[in-house]
N, C-alpha and C positions, 0 to 999 in steps of 0.2 A: 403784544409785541414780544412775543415770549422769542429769544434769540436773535433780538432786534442787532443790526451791525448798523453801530454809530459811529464808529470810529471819526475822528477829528472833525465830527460834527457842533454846530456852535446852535446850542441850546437856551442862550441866556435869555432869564426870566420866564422859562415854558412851563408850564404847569405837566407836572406825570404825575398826580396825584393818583394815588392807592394802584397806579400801571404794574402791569406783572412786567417785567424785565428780565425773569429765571436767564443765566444760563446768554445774556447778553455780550455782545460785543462794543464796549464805551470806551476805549484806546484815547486817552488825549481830547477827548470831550469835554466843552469848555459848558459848563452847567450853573454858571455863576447866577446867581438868585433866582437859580428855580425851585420850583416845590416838587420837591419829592418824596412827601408825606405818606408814609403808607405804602409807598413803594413797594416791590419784590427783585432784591437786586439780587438775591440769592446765586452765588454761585458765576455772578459777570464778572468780567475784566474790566476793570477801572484804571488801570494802570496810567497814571500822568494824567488823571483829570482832572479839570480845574473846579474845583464846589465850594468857593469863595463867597459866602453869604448863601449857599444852599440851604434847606430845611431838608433832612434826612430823617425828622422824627419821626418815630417809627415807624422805621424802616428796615427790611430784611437784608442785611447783610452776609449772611451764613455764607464762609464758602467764600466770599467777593477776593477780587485779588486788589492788592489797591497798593501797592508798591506806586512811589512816586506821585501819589494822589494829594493835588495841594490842598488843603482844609482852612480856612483862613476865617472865625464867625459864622461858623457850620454849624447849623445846629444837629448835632446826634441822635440817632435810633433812640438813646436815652433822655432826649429833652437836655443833655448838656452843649456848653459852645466848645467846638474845636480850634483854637486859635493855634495849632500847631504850623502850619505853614507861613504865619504871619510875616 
């Protein structure tokens, strides 16, 4: 799905485990308890996405834009919780 365009797509609870993503378009994607373990977001627009109980461990973010990205119980690329958007 490499350059996949999601834009304001509602994703809650989908699994993209270990999905390449490179270089994706996720504008306002509402991603609320999905797993995105392993992911490769490298390099995508996340800009205003909602990852509200997400699982982002390890996961590639290199690069990602994520301006406005709400985090709320997110788990981190590093196994920690992001409860910044709370």
């Amino acid at each position: 799905m490499k350059g996949a365009i999601l834009n304001w797509a509602v994703l809650r609870m989908v699994s993209l485990r270990g999905s390449d993503l490179t270089d994706g378009k996720l504008i306002k994607v509402n991603l609320r308890k999905a797993d995105l373990t392993g992911a490769n977001l490298s390099r995508s627009n996340l800009s205003g996405a909602y990852l509200r109980e997400a699982n982002l461990c390890k996961a590639d973010l290199t690069g990602a834009i994520l301006i406005g990205t709400v985090f709320c119980a997110t788990i981190m690329p590093d196994g920690t919780t992001n409860n910044s958007g709370c």
